[in-house]
Each structure stands twice: as structure tokens, then as C-alpha cells.
C-alpha positions, 0 to 999 in steps of 0.5 A: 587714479594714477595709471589706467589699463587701456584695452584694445579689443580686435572684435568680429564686427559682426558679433558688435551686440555681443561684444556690447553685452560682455562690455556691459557686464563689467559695468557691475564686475569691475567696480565690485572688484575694486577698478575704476571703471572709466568706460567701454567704447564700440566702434561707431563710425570707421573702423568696425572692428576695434573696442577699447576699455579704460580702467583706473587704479591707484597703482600697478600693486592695486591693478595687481590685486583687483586681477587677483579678486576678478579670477575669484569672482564669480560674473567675471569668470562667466563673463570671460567663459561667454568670450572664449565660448563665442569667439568675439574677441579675436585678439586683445592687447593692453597697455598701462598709461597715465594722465597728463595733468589738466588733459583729463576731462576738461569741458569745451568752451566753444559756445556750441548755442552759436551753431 
């Protein structure tokens, strides 16, 4: 994939589940509109109320399309009447990036059976 969409979500830290409900959502929504869903991610420890979602694309002409196939869908357009119903997103921004070459995914090598 060569550029992802990177999703940062400001959420109401005390509606964490349902942010963590709509995320899941587009488990099955986003791949079926053609992204590459690299993942959600929810606050865990540290700041409360910040979300983050990576989706991949071929190119900004495929991310263009997919947007077009999400308005169409029918478990997007849910997904995005339960945000706007229940005011859980309280500010959204994205930004389009791309890998730098022999960064993504790469295994660590510490010998963690040491610890």
C-alpha cells in the first residue's frame, strides 16, 4: 500500500465502549469497500481521550473511490448516523502518510525470554 489515512479521533472518554463499538464496525465496513484496514487503536494508558484509525490504499485515485463506495454502503451510513446520534467523536482530523521503506512491521529482536 502506498498512502494510509491516519484518523485522529478527540473522543468523550467516558463513552471509551462506544467509540470501541463504532471502531469494530468498520472491521467489516471498510475492507468491503476496498481500504486496507491496518487497525483502530484506543486509549489504554495516558491520555483518555485521543483514538486513532490507519487505513491503506493504493493511491489518493483508490482512497477516492472507496469514500465514494463507503456514502453507498449501507452499515457505513449506520455507523456514521450512531457518531452523529451519540456525540462520541467530539473533533476528527486526517492526515495521508506513507511508509518509509524497512520501518513497517519490522520484528524485534531482543531476546525477550532473557526478562
Amino acid at each position: 500500500m502506498s498512502i494510509t489515512c491516519f484518523i485522529r479521533y478527540e473522543i468523550d472518554p467516558f463513552q471509551r465502549d462506544t467509540f470501541k463499538a463504532y471502531a469494530e464496525n468498520w472491521g467489516q465496513i471498510i475492507p468491503r469497500c476496498g481500504g486496507h484496514l491496518i487497525g483502530y487503536f484506543l486509549p489504554h494508558e495516558g491520555t483518555n481521550n485521543v483514538a486513532w484509525g490507519l487505513v491503506a490504499f493504493d493511491s489518493l485515485a483508490t482512497y477516492e473511490a472507496y469514500r465514494a463506495r463507503l456514502k453507498s454502503d449501507e452499515g457505513g451510513h449506520a455507523n456514521f448516523t450512531m457518531a452523529q446520534e451519540k456525540k462520541f467523536i467530539l473533533k476528527e482530523e486526517r492526515s495521508f502518510v506513507e511508509v518509509v521503506d524497512g520501518t513497517l512491521g519490522v520484528e524485534s529482536v531482543y531476546p525477550w525470554s532473557v526478562l
